[in-house]
C-alpha positions in Angstrom: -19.9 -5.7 50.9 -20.8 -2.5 49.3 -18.6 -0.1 49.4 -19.5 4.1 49.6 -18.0 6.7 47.9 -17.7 9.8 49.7 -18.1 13.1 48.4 -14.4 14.2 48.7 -13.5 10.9 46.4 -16.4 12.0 43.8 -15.0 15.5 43.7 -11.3 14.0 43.2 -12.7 11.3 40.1 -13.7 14.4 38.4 -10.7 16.1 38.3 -8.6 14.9 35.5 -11.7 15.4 33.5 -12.2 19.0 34.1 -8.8 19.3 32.9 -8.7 17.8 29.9 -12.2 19.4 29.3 -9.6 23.1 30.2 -6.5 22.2 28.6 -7.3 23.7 25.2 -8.7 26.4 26.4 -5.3 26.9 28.1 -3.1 25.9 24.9 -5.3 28.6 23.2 -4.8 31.5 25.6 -1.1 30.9 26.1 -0.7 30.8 21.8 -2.6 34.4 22.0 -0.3 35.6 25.1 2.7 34.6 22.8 1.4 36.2 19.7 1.1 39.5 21.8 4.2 39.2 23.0 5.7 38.7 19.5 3.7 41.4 17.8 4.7 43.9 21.6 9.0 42.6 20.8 8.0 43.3 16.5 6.8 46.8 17.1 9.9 47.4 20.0 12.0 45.9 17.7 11.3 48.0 14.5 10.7 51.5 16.6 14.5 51.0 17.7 15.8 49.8 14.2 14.5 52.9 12.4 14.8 55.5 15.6 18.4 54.1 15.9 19.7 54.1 12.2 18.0 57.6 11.7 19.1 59.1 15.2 20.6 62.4 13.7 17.1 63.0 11.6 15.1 62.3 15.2 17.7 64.7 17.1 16.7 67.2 14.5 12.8 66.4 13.9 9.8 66.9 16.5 6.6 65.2 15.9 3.5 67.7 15.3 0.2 66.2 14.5 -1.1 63.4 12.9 -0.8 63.6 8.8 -4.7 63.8 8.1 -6.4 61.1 6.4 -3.7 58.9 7.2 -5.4 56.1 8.3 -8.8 56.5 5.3 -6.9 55.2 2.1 -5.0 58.8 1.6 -1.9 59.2 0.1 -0.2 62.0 1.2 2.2 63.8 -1.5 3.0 67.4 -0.5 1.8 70.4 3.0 1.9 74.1 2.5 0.6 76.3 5.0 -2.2 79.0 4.5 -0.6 82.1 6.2 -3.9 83.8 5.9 -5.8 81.3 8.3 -3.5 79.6 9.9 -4.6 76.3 8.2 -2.1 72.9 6.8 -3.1 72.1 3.0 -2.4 68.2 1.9 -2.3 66.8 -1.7 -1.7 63.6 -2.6 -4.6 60.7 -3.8 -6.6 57.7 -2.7 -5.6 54.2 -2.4 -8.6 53.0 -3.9 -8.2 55.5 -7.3 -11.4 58.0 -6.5 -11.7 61.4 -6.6 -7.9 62.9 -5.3 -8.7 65.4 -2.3 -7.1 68.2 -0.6 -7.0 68.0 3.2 -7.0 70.9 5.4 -6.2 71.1 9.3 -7.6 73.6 11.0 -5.5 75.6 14.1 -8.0 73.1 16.5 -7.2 70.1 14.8 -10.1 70.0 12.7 -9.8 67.7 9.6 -11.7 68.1 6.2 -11.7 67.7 2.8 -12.1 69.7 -0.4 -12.7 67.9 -3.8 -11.1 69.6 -6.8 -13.1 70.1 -10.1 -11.6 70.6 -13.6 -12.3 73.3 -15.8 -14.0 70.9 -17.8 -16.3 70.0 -14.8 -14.8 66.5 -14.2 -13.7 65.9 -10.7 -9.5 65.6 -9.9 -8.4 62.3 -9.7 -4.8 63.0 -10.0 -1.3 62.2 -8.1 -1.3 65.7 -5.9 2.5 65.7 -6.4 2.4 69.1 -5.6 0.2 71.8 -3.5 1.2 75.8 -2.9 -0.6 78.5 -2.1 -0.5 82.5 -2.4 -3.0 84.7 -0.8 -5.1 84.9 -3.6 -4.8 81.4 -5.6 -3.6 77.9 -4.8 -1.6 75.6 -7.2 -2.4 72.1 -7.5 0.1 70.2 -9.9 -1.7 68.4 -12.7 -0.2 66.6 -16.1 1.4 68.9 -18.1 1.5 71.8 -15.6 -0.9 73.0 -12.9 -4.2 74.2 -11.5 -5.2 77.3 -10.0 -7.4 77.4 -7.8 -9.2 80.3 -5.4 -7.5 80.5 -1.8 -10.7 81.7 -0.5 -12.1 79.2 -2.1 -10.2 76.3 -0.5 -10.2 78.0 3.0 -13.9 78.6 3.4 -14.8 75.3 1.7 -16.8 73.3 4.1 -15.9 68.9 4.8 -17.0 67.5 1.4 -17.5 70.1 -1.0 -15.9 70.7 -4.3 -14.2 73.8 -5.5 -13.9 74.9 -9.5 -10.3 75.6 -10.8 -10.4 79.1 -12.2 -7.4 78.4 -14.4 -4.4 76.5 -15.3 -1.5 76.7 -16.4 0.8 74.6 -18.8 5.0 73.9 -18.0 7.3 72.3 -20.3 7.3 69.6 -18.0 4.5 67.7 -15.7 5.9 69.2 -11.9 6.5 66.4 -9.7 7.1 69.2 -6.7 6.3 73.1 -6.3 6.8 75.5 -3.4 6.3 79.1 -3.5 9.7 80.4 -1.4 10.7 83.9 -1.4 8.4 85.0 -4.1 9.4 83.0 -6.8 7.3 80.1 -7.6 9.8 76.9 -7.9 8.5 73.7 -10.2 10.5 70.7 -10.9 10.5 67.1 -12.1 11.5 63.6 -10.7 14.0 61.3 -12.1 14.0 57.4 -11.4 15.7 55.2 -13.9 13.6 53.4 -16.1 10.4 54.0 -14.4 10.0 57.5 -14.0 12.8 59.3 -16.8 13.1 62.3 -18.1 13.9 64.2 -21.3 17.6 64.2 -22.6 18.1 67.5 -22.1 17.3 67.7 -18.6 20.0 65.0 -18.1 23.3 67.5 -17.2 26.5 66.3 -16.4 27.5 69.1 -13.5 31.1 71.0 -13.5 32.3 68.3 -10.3 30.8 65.2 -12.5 28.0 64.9 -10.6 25.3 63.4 -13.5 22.0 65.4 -12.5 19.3 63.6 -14.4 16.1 66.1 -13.7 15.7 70.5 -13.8 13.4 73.0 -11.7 12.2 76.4 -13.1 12.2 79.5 -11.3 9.1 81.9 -12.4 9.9 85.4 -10.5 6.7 87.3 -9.4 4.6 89.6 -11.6 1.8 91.6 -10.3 0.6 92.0 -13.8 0.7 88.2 -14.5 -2.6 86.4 -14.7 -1.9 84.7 -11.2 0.6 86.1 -9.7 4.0 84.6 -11.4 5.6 85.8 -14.8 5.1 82.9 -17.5 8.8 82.8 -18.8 10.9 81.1 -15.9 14.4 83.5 -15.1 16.5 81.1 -14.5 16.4 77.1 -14.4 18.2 74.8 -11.7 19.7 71.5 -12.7 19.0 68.8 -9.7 20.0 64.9 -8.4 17.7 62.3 -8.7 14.3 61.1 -6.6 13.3 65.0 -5.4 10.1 65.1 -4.3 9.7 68.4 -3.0 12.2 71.7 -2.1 11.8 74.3 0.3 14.1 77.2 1.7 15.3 77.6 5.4 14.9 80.7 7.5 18.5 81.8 6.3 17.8 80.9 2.9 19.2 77.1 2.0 18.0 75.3 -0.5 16.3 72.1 0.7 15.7 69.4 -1.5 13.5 66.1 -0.3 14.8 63.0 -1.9 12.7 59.3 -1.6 11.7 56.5 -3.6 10.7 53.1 -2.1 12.2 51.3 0.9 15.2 53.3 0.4 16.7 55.9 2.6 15.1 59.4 2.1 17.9 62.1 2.2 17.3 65.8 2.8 20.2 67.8 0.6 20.7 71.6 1.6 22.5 73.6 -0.6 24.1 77.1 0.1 22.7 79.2 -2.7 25.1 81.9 -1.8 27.9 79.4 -3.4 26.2 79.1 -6.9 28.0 80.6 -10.3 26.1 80.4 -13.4 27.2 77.3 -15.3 25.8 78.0 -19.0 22.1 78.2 -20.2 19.3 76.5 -20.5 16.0 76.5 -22.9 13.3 77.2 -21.0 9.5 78.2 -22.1 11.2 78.9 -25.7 14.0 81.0 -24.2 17.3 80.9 -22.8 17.9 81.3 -19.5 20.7 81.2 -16.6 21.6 77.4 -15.4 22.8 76.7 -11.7 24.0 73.4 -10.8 23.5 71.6 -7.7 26.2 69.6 -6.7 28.6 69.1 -4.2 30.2 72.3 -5.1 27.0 74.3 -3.3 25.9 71.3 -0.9 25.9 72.0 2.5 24.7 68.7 4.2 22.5 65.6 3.6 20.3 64.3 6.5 19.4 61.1 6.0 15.4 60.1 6.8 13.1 57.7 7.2 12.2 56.3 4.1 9.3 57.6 1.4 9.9 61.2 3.1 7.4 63.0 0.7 7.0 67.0 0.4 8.6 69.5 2.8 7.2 73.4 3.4 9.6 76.2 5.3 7.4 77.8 8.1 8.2 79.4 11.0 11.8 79.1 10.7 11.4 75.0 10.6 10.8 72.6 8.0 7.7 70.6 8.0 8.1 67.2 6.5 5.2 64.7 5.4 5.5 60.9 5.0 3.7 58.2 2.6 4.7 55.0 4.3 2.2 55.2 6.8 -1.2 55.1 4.4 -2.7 52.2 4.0 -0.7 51.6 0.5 2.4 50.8 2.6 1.4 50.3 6.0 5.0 49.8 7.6 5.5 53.2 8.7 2.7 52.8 11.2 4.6 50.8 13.2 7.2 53.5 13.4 5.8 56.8 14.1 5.4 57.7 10.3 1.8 59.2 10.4 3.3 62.1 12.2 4.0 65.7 10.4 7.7 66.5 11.6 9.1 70.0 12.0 13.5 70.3 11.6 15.7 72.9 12.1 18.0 72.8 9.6 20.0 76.5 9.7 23.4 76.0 9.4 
């Protein structure tokens, strides 16, 4: 006898077939649900890691706009604000070694950037360790010393376009930071053993024993000046290790940003009310008053989020930029670190 096989018995033969036919479609959807779920509890994880060991620094700090050119291979070093248009200036360079350029934010948020060309015609391909600005000229650190460059220049220079230096000016030292505060122009150099040293004589064994392995000059203004700042320095600073920028609170600390690597950045403010002359120091081929800082004239060290870069005093806050989160490093995208953070950090 023949038997028939109904529709309801062909459907249920072809069952176990359309699984097996579905089951690695499955396997593969549930791997990529995982992975999600392990890159979600990664980015959780390391957002509390770094907000949590660096609480008092987030207490203190408020996120204000993206770091420009974050996230297109730029390497941000050092922000000063142009009073005269309300503008943020970044230095810093390129992942991928071309030309180094200057970024400017705009009051609306609008993002360019300004190439910088040598005296000699060549275009600027270095670090941007250090950018200030007066209301006439900006200064741009380079080997050896600095660039000057037209503010008006800079500020009406359209996305892309290149701007001449007008001058520049040589230091005993190559400035690893410089901020314009008060109307002195302060320049000084960064100490890392073995990879980044510095000259003997900047090495100073402080009055507390404190060993402060790097210096910063202090040039006073001078109207009659070529740009603005008298060429012998008045007085000369002797500094810790790893600063990589200073800048002055609204009742006149001393701020000093400290970073290198994965290591914690640390923000040291100093009373400057509390310094005494501690001997002399050649500078620019004279001798001049030397100040330590050291725990004598230190008023507190915040501890931040590491490769903190420059800092700039405005509006009674202290901005702070960040290098972990270029595309060098990476990491500090998972954390927030692409941000520009204002502190307040009056005693």
């Amino acid at each position: 006898m023949q038997t028939t096989t109904t529709k309801h018995e062909q459907h249920t033969e072809q069952t176990p077939e359309l699984r097996k036919k579905r089951s690695p479609l499955k396997i593969v959807g549930v791997i990529c649900a995982v992975l999600v779920a392990l890159v979600l509890c990664v980015l959780a994880g390391v957002n509390i890691f770094v907000h949590t060991t660096y609480a008092t620094f987030y207490d203190k700090a408020e996120a204000q706009f993206q770091i420009p050119g974050i996230n297109d291979g730029f390497i941000p070093q050092d922000l000063d604000y142009l009073d005269e248009s309300d503008t943020w200036l970044f230095s810093g360079y390129m992942t991928d070694d071309s030309p180094s350029p200057l970024y400017k934010r705009t009051p609306d948020g609008q993002v360019s950037r300004v190439f910088v060309d040598l005296p000699d015609g060549q275009v600027y391909t270095g670090h941007g360790s250090a950018i200030t600005t007066t209301d006439d000229y900006a200064f741009l650190a380079r080997e050896g010393g600095y660039l000057v460059l037209s503010a008006a220049d800079v500020d009406a220079a359209a996305d892309g376009q290149h701007v001449q230096a007008v001058g520049e000016v040589d230091l005993d030292f190559t400035p690893a930071f410089m901020n314009i505060e008060n109307g002195s122009l302060y320049a000084g150099n960064f100490y890392y053993p073995e990879k980044y040293e510095t000259p003997a004589q900047h090495r100073i064994t402080t009055p507390d024993g404190t060993l402060n392995p790097a210096i910063m000059y202090v040039y006073p203004a001078d109207e009659s000046a070529p740009y603005g700042f008298a060429e012998q320095a008045e007085c000369v600073y002797s500094i810790r290790d790893k600063v990589q920028g200073t800048a002055q609170t609204a009742d006149g600390k001393l701020v000093l940003s400290c970073s290198y690597g994965l290591a914690t950045s640390h923000l040291s403010v100093y009373d400057l009310s509390k310094l005494t002359q501690d001997g002399t120091f050649e500078a620019d081929g004279r001798e001049v008053p030397l100040y330590a800082l050291d725990s004598r004239s230190l008023v507190t060290e915040l501890a931040a989020p590491p490769m903190s870069e420059g800092i700039e005093g405005h509006d009674g806050l202290i901005y702070l930029t960040d290098e972990a989160a270029s595309n060098k490093y990476i990491f500090g995208k998972l954390y927030g670190a692409d941000q520009v953070y204002a502190l307040d950090l009056d005693s």
